[in-house]
C-alpha positions, -999 to +999 in steps of 0.1 A: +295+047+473+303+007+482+335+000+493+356-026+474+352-061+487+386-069+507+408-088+487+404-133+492+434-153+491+444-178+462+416-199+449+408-226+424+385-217+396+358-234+395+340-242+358+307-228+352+300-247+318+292-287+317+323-306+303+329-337+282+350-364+285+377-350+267+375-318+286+376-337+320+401-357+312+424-328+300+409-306+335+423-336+355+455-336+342+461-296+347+441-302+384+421-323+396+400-294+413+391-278+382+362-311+380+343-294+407+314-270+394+313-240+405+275-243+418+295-277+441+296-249+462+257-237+465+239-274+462+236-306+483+243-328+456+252-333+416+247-361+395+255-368+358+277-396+336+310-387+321+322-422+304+304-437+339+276-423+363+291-403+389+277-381+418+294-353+438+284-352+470+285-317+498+257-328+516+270-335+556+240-359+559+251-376+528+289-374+538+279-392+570+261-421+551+288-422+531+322-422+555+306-435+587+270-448+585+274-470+550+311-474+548+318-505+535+296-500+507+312-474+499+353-488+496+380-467+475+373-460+439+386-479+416+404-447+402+420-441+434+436-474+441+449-481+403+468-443+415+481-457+447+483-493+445+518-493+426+535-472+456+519-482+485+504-516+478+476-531+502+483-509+529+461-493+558+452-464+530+443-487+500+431-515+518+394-525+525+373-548+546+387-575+570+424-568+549+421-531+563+405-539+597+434-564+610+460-536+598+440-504+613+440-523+649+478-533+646+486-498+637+463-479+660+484-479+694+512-467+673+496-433+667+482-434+704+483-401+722+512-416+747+536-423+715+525-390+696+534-369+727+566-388+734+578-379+695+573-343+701+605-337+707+618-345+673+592-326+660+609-293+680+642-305+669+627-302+635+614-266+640+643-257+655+667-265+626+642-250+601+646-218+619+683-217+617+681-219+583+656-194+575+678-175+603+703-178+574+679-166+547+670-134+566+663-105+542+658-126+512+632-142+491+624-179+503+602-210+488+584-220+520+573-249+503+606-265+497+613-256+533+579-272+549+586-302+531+624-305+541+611-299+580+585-326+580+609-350+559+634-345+588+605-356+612+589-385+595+624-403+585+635-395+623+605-411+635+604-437+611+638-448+607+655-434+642+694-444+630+689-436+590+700-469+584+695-479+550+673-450+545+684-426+518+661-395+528+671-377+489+665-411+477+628-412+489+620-373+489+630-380+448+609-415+449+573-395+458+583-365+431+587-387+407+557-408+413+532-382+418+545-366+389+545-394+362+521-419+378+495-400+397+478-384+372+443-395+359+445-414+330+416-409+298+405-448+306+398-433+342+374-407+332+360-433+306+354-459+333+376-483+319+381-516+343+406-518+360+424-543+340+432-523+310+465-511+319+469-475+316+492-462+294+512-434+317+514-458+345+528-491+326+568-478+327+572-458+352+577-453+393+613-471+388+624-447+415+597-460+440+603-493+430+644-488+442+629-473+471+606-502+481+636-525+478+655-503+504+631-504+526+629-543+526+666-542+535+664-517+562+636-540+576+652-572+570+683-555+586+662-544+619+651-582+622+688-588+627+698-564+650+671-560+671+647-525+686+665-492+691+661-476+725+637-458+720+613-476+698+608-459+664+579-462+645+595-495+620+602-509+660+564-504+670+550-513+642+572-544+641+565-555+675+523-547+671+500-574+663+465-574+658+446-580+695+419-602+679+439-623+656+474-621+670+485-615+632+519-597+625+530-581+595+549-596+571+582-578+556+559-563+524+532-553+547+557-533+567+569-518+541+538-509+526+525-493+555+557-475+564+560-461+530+519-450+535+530-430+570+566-413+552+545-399+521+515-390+537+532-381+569+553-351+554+535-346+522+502-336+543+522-316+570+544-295+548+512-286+524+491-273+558+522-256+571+531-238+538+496-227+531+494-212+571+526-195+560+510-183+532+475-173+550+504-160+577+520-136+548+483-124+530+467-111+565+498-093+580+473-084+617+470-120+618+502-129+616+509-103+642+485-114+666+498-151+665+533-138+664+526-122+695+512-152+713+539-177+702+568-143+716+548-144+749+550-188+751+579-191+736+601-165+744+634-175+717+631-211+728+614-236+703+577-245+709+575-284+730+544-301+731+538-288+768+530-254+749+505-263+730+476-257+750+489-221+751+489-215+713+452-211+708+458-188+676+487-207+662+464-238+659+436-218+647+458-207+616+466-242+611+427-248+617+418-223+589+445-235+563+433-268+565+399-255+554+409-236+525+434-258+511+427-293+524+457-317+515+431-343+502+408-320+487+385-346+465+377-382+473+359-401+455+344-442+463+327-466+442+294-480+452+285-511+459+250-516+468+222-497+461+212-466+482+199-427+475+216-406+489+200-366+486+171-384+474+194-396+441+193-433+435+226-447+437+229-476+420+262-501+422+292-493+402+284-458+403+310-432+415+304-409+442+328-378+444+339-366+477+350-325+470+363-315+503+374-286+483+339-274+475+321-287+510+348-262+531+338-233+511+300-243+507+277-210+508+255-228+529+280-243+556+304-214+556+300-173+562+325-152+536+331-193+524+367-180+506+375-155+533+408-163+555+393-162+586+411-186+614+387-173+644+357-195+633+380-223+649+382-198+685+357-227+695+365-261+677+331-278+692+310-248+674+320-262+640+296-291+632+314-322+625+305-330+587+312-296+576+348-297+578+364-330+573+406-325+567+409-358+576+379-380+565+356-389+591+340-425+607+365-456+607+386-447+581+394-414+596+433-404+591+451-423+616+482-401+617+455-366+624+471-360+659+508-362+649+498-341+619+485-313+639+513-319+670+538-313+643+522-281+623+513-261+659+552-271+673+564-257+636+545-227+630+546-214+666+581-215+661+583-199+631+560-170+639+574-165+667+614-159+650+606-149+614+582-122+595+568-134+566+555-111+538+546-117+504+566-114+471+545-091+452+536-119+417+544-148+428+514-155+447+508-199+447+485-219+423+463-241+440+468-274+421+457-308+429+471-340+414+474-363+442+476-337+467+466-297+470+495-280+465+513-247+452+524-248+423+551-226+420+558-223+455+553-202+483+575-175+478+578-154+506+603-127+521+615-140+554+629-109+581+639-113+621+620-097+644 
């Protein structure tokens, strides 16, 4: 007799029938993932035409050509800037060509390893505050993802902002709900192809919130001018003070901004979705969580985990390793071409757009073994797992620039966590994977917190 397969951890379903326009538009709106076929998985390549020509690309050759190799014919969809554009503006994420170049070498020694070690600290302090309140929640039921994002909003506003001056954290937190929620969705004249000069109805009256918020952070700016660097430089100070080696350009006020408002949402939103998933991935394999629990008791002892202890917290990081896999954060990219290539052996002709579904390349049949299976020990050796396969973070020039703080921040948190706290699931209430601008869980990540 066959034994039953073990059970797999949340998934997305993938479609098995072609869809329309209408039906993509209305898959979009419910979840951006549900656009991925489920043969994405089993296949280098796609192509078809849904309003415009499109192409979904797993291929790690092609992903190569694409991030790295060919990249600046390859700039942000026109989709994904007419999304982001209104909240961030020109920034470092949105931004292409010479515009992004003079901004990615002012920012860079910002995220350099020296200044994302020293800010480990606040990323304990973090942990550390977290745990008191779960400490507080012992022996109930908890949302982990309300918590996650609470931690990591602590960390990116005390990193951002040292003092809180003129920053209203409930303000902001309330600014990027309300945005992804009303604004971030794809609109019908997206799937259509529309240009980008039709103004799309759900985005024409709303993101008032972010607006308020983008005015704030002027002030708070403005207000730094006056009064000078704090002692230690946050990040507004470094970025302030940074100028671009080749061209000795500085950023204006709106530039600032801009880019600061970039590294708040993207710095908590990415770091609370990894750590709430591990929690998750923590709660479904019970011997895993032990096993990590057990090395973060023998580093840790009751004190929080420091940056000095992360070379001892091989299983914590794989967890976070693993998490990132199944649920990337940015789990479908998608560029525009601009010049004519093939890539697969597909023409690719300007103007069409080529998919990115990081979703679909981490659980590729051909790239991964038991592709859905929780399974944080392929990471045991990070060198073994080719470089194209797995790509949380992009890849080639435009790789995340905030990857290290990211992952600084997630080991320091979930070491301390598992190290404290047992975390077991609440029998139906398991997450939905859903995608609008980012992967998340919809519904939350209930779980049922105890001491140990």
């Amino acid at each position: 007799m066959l034994s039953a397969s073990p059970p797999l951890p949340v998934r997305v379903p993938l479609h098995t029938q072609p869809m329309g326009v209408w039906q993509s538009f209305r898959a979009a709106q419910r979840n951006v993932l549900e656009l991925i076929p489920k043969i994405a998985t089993e296949v280098p390549i796609l192509s078809g035409k849904t309003g415009k020509r499109w192409h979904m690309l797993m291929d790690p050759d092609g992903l190569r050509q694409v991030l790295r190799d060919r990249v600046g014919d390859y700039p942000k969809s026109v989709v994904t800037k007419l999304i982001l554009e209104p909240a961030i503006g020109d920034s470092l994420f949105v931004a292409e060509g010479a515009q992004w170049m003079w901004q990615r070498r002012t920012a860079a020694p910002v995220f350099s390893h020296r200044h994302v070690t020293a800010l480990g600290s606040v990323m304990s302090a973090a942990a550390d505050r977290s745990a008191a309140r779960l400490a507080g929640a012992a022996g109930r039921e908890v949302d982990l993802f309300e918590e996650m994002v609470s931690a990591t909003f602590e960390v990116i506003a005390d990193v951002t902002f040292s003092d809180g001056s003129g920053f209203d954290r409930d303000a902001v937190h309330l600014a990027i709900e309300q945005y992804i929620r009303e604004t971030a969705k794809v609109s019908l004249l997206d799937i259509l192809g529309a240009p980008r000069w039709v103004p799309r109805p759900n985005r024409l009256f709303t993101g008032s919130a972010m607006r308020a918020t983008k005015r704030l952070a002027d002030q708070a700016i403005e207000a730094r001018r006056t009064e000078g660097a704090k002692t230690p430089p946050d990040l507004l100070d470094l970025l302030m003070a940074g100028s671009d080696p080749e061209s000795g350009r500085q950023m204006t006020t709106a530039e600032l901004r801009d880019n600061l408002l970039t590294f708040i949402v993207a710095g908590h939103e990415t770091t609370a979705l990894t750590l709430a998933w591990a929690l998750y991935l923590c709660a479904f394999d019970q011997d895993v969580q032990t096993a990590a629990r057990e090395e973060a008791a023998l580093v840790l002892g009751s004190r929080v985990a420091t940056v000095e202890d992360l070379p001892a917290l091989p299983r914590v990081r794989q967890i976070v390793d693993e998490a990132l896999r199944l649920y990337p954060p940015a789990a479908f990219l998608s560029r525009t071409a601009m010049a004519p290539d093939t890539l697969c052996g597909r023409e690719v002709r300007p103007g069409d757009t080529v998919i990115l579904p990081i979703y679909a390349l981490h659980r590729h049949r051909l790239l991964w073994e038991d592709a859905d299976a929780f399974r944080p020990e392929r990471f045991a050796d990070p060198k073994a797992v080719p470089r194209f396969h797995y790509l949380p973070f992009g890849d080639g020039p435009r790789i995340c620039i905030g990857a290290s703080f990211a992952l600084q921040e997630a080991v320091i948190v979930l070491a301390t966590l598992l190290a404290r706290f047992r975390f077991t699931p609440v029998p139906g209430r398991d997450p939905k994977p859903v995608m609008i601008l980012t992967l998340r869980p919809e519904g939350g990540v209930w779980l049922k917190v105890e001491r140990v």
